[in-house]
C-alpha positions in Angstrom: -2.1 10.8 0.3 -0.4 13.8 1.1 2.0 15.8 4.2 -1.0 17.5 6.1 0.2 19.8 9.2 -1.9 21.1 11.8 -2.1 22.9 15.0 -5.0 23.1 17.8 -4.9 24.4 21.3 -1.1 23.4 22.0 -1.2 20.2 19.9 1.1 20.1 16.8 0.4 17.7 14.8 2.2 16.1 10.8 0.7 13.0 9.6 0.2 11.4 5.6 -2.8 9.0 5.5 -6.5 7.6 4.8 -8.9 7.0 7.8 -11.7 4.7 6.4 -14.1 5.4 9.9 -13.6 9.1 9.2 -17.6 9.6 9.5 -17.9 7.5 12.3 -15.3 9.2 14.3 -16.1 13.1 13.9 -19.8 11.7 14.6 -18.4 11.0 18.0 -17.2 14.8 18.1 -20.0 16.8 17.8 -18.7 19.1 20.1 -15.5 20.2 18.5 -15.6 22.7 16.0 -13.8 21.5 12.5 -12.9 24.0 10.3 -11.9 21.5 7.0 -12.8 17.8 6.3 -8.8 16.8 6.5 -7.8 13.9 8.0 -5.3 15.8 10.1 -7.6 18.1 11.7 -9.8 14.7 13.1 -6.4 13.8 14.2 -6.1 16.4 16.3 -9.4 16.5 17.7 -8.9 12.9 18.9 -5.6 13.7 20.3 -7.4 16.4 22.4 -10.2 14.7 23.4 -8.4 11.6 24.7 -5.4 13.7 26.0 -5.1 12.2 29.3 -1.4 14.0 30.7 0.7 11.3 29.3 0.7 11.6 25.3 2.0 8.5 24.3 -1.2 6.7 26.1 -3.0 9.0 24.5 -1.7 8.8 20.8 -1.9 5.2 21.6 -6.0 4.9 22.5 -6.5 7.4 19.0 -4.4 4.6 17.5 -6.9 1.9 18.3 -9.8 3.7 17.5 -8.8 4.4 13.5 -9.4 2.0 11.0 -7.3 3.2 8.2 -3.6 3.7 6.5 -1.8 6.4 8.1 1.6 7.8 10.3 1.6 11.1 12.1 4.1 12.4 14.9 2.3 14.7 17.6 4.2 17.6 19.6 3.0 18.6 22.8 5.4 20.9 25.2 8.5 19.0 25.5 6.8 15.9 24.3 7.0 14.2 20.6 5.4 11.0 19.9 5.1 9.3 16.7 2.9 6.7 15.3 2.4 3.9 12.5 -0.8 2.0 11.5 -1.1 -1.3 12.2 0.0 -3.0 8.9 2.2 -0.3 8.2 1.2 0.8 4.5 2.4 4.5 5.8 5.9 4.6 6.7 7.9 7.0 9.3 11.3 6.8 10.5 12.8 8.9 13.3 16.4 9.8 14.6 17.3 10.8 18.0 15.4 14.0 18.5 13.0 14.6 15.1 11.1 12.5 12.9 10.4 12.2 8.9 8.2 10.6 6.0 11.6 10.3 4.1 14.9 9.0 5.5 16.6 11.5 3.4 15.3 14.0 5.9 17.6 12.3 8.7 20.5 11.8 6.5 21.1 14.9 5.9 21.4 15.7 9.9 23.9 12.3 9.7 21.8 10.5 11.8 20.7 7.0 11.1 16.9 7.1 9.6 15.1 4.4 12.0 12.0 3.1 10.6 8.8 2.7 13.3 7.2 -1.0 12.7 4.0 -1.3 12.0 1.7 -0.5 15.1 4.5 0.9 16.8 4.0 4.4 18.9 7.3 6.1 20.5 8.0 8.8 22.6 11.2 10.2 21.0 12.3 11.7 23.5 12.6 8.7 26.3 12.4 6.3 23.7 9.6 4.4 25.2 7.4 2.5 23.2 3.9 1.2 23.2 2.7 -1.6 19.9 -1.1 -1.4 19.1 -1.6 -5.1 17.2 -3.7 -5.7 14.2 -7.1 -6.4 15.1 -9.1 -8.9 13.5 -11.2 -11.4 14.3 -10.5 -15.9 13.8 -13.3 -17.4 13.9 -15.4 -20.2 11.9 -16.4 -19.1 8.6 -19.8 -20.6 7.5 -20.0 -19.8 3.9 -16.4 -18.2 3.0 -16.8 -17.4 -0.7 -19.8 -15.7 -0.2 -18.4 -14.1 2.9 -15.1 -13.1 1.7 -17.2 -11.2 -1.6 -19.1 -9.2 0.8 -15.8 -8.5 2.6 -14.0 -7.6 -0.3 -16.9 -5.0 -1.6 -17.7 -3.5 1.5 -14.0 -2.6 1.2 -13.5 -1.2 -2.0 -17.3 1.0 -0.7 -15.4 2.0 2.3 -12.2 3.1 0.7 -14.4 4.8 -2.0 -16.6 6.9 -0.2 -16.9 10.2 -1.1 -14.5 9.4 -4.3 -16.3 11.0 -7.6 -13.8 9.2 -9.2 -10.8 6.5 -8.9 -8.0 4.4 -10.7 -7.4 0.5 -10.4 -4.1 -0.6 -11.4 -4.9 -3.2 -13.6 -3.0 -6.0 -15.0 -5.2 -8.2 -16.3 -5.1 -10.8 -13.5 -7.0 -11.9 -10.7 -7.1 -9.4 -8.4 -7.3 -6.4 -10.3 -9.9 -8.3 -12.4 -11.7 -8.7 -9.0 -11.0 -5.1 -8.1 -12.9 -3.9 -11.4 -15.5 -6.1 -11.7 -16.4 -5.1 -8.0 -16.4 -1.7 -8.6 -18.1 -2.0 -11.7 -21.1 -3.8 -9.5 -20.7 -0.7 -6.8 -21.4 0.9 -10.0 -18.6 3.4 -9.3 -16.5 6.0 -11.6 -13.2 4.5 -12.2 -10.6 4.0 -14.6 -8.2 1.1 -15.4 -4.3 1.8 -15.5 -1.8 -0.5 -17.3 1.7 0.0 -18.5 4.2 -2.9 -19.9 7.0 -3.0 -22.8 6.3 -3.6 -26.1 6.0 -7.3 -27.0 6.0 -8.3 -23.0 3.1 -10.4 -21.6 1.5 -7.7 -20.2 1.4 -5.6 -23.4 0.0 -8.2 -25.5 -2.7 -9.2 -23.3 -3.6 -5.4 -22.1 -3.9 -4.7 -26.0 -6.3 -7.7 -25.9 -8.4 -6.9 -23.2 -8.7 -3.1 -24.9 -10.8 -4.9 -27.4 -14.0 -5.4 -24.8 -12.9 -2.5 -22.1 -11.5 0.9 -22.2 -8.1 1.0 -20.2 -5.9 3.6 -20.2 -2.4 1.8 -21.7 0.9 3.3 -21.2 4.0 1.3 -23.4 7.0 1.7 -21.7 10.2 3.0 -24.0 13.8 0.8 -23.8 14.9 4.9 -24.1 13.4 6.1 -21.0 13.9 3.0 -18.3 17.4 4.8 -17.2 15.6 7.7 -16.6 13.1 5.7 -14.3 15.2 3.7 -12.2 17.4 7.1 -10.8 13.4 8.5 -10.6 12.3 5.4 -8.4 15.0 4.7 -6.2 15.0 8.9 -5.9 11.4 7.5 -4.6 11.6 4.9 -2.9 15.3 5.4 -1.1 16.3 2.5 -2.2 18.1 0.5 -4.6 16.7 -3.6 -3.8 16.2 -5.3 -7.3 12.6 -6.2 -6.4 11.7 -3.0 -5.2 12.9 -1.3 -8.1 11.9 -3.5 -10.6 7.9 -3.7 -9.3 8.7 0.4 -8.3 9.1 1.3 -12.1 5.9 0.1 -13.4 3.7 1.3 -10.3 5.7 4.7 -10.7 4.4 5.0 -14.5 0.9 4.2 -13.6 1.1 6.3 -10.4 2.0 9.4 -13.2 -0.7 8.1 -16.0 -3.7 8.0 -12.8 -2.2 11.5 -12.0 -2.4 13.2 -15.1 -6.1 11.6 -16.1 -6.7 13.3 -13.0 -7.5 10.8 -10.5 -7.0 11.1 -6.7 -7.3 7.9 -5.2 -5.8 4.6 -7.3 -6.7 1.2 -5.5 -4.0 -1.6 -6.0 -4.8 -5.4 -5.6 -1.2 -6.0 -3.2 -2.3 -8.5 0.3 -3.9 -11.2 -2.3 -1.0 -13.0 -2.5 0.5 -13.3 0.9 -3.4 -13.7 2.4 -4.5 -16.1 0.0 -1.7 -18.1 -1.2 -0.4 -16.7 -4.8 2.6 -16.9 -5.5 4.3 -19.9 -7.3 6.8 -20.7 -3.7 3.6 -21.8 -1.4 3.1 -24.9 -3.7 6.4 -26.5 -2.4 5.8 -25.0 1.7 5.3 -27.8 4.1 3.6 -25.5 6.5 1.5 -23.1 4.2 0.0 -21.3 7.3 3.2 -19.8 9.0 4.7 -18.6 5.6 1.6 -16.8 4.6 1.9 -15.2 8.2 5.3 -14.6 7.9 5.2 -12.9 4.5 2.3 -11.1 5.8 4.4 -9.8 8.4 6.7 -8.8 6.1 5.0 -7.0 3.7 5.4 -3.5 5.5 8.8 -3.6 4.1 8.6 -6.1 1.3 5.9 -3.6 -0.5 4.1 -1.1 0.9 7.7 1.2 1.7 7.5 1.0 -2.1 4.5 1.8 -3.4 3.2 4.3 -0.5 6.2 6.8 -0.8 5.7 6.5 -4.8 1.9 7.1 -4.2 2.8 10.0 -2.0 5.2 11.3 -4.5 2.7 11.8 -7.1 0.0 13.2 -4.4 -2.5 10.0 -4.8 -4.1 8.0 -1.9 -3.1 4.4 -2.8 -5.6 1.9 -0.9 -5.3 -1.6 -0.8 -9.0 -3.3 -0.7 -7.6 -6.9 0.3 -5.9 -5.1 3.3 -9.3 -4.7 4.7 -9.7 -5.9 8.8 -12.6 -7.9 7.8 -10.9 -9.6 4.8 -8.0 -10.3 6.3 -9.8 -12.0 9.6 -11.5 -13.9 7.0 -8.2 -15.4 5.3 -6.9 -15.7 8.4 -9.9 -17.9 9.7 -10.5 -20.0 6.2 -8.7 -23.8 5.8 -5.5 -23.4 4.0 -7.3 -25.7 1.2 -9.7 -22.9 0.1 -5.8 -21.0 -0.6 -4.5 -24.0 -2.6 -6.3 -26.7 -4.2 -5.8 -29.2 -6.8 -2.6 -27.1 -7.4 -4.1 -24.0 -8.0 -3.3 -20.9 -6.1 -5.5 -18.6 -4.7 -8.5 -21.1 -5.1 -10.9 -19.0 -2.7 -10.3 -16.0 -5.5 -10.5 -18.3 -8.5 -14.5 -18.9 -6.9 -15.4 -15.7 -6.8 -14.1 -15.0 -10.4 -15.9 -17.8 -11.2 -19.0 -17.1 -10.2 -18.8 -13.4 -11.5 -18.2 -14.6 -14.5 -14.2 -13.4 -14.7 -12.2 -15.0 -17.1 -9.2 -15.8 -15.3 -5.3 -15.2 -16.7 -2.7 -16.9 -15.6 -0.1 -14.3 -14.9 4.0 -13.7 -14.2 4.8 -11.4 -11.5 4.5 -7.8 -12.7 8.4 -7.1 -13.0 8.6 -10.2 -15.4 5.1 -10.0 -16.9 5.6 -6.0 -17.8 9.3 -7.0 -19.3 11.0 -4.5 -16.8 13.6 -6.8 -15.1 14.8 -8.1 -18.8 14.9 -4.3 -20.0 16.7 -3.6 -17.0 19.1 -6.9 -17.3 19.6 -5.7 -20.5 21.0 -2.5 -20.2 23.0 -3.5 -17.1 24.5 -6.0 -19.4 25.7 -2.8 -21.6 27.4 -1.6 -19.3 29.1 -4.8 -18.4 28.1 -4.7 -14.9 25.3 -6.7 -13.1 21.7 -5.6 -12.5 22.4 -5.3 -8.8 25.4 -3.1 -9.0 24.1 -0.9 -11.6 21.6 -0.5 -9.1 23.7 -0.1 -6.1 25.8 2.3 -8.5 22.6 5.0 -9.0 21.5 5.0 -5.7 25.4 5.4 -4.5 25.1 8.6 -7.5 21.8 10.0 -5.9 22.3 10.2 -2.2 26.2 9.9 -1.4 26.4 13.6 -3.6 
């Protein structure tokens, strides 16, 4: 992903994202001449052909009719109307007269940076706002292994196309195990990325799995974490443990898929909140409304992390299990085909098993790569704890 501009027949128009329908949609515009293949430029043929004197309705009806990950803010006379995608993997966040793909951007002017939630479209000016909802489908699922495989491929070919070649952030668990085999099935050109510390979980088992598959393995150095925290919550304008302990690995890899050349990187983030895998849904009463709830939450939780880091190093990061169809399907299953017997994610544990996927138990990736210890460490040093050394950079970064 990347900041794309464009201008056509009045419309102004700045937007980051992905739009999966792509073909679909400029099919439906025959009669508008394109001069590029961007994104952008479908954007604003969209906005044009639906403008209907009232642009918020308008960027609100192109809203509904893009599948893909993506925020964009429209100028039109005196009007400026912004926009998010549904799940919000793109994030935007306005003031009280402009807008900006980095809050820094508002800071600077003093104004608070506001972020736009996920679906949301706003008029800047009046401050009206219209919310286009996720769209899937509940329904009963007849055969939901067999479904949700199909779901999952046609997602990785969608978010694919046209891609001679991509990276999969690969840990050596489920769902980037999923994610490869898939794509190796698709019989697509990709590349696996990994990074850990020496002597971590991740790094032993990586080096293990290097025996049978070729993965490109980057060990990170005790010497050059410091370095990497100011770089990630530089990033990620932020300074939240989680986010910066998770942000540090993805960062690395995002710089590793960047310099093998790669475009596009695929990341297995949704699994856990649509399919029940992390270690706290064993002990929830009411399984449902927390996986809904962290569902709802990711926008925030995650993808304000990894997307801006993506962006940063000029890759398209796309999230297969974030796909309408797979979602409706987790959605729709029995919270039983989530956790069963005690095992998490037991839907994905099926279709491992019938690919034939050996399946790792793993830690989540800020204690499995050894960053958070590194990073306890060295706050330790310094006689200070993790979350003020934290608080500290960030404090050093933006306050100068």
């Amino acid at each position: 992903m990347e900041y794309l501009t464009g201008c056509n027949r009045g419309f102004s128009l700045s937007g980051i994202g992905a739009i999966y329908n792509y073909p679909e949609l400029r099919g439906k515009l025959r009669h508008h001449n394109f001069s590029t293949n961007k994104e952008i430029e479908l954007l604003l043929h969209l906005v044009e052909e639906n403008y209907n004197g009232n642009l918020i309705e308008t960027v609100e009806n192109v809203v509904k009719l893009i599948e893909g990950d993506f925020a964009f803010g429209v100028r039109y006379g005196n009007e400026m109307v912004i926009a998010r995608d549904p799940l919000g993997v793109v994030p935007i966040f306005y003031g009280r007269e402009s807008f900006s793909f980095k809050r820094r951007e508002l800071w600077k002017n003093g104004e608070e940076a506001k972020t736009l939630k996920p679906g949301e479209v706003l008029n800047i000016a009046d401050g009206e706002k219209k919310r286009v909802e996720m769209q899937y489908e509940k329904r009963t699922i007849e055969n939901p292994v067999e479904e949700l495989e199909v779901a999952i491929m046609n997602s990785i070919e969608k978010r694919t196309r046209n891609v001679s070649r991509y990276g999969i952030f690969f840990s050596g668990g489920l769902d980037s195990s999923i994610l490869a085999r898939f794509s190796e099935e698709l019989e697509k050109n990709f590349s696996l990325f990994s990074v850990a510390l020496r002597d971590s979980h991740d790094y032993k088992l990586i080096k293990e799995l290097s025996k049978d598959r070729e993965i490109i393995f980057r060990e990170i150095e005790m010497e050059e974490l410091e370095g990497y925290v100011r770089k990630v919550i530089d990033c990620i304008e932020s300074c939240d443990k989680l986010k910066v302990c998770i942000g540090i690995p993805t960062y690395i890899a995002c710089e590793e898929a960047k310099k093998a050349g790669v475009k596009v990187v695929l990341s297995g983030l949704g699994a856990d909140e649509l399919f029940a895998g992390y270690k706290k849904y064993l002990y929830v009463e009411d399984l449902e409304s927390a996986l809904m709830r962290d569902f709802e939450r990711m926008h925030t939780v995650n993808l304000e992390r990894d997307t801006p880091i993506a962006i940063h190093h000029s890759l398209s990061m796309r999230f297969p299990f974030l796909d309408r169809e797979v979602i409706s399907i987790a959605f729709s299953i029995p919270t039983d085909l989530k956790i069963r017997e005690g095992k998490r994610k037991y839907i994905l544990r099926e279709i491992a098993r019938r690919k034939g996927i050996n399946i790792i138990e793993k830690k989540a990736i800020q204690y499995s790569t050894g960053v958070e210890k590194a990073l306890r460490k060295i706050a330790k040093e310094k006689s200070i704890s993790l979350e003020n050394y934290l608080r500290k950079t960030f404090n050093d970064i933006f306050n100068n």
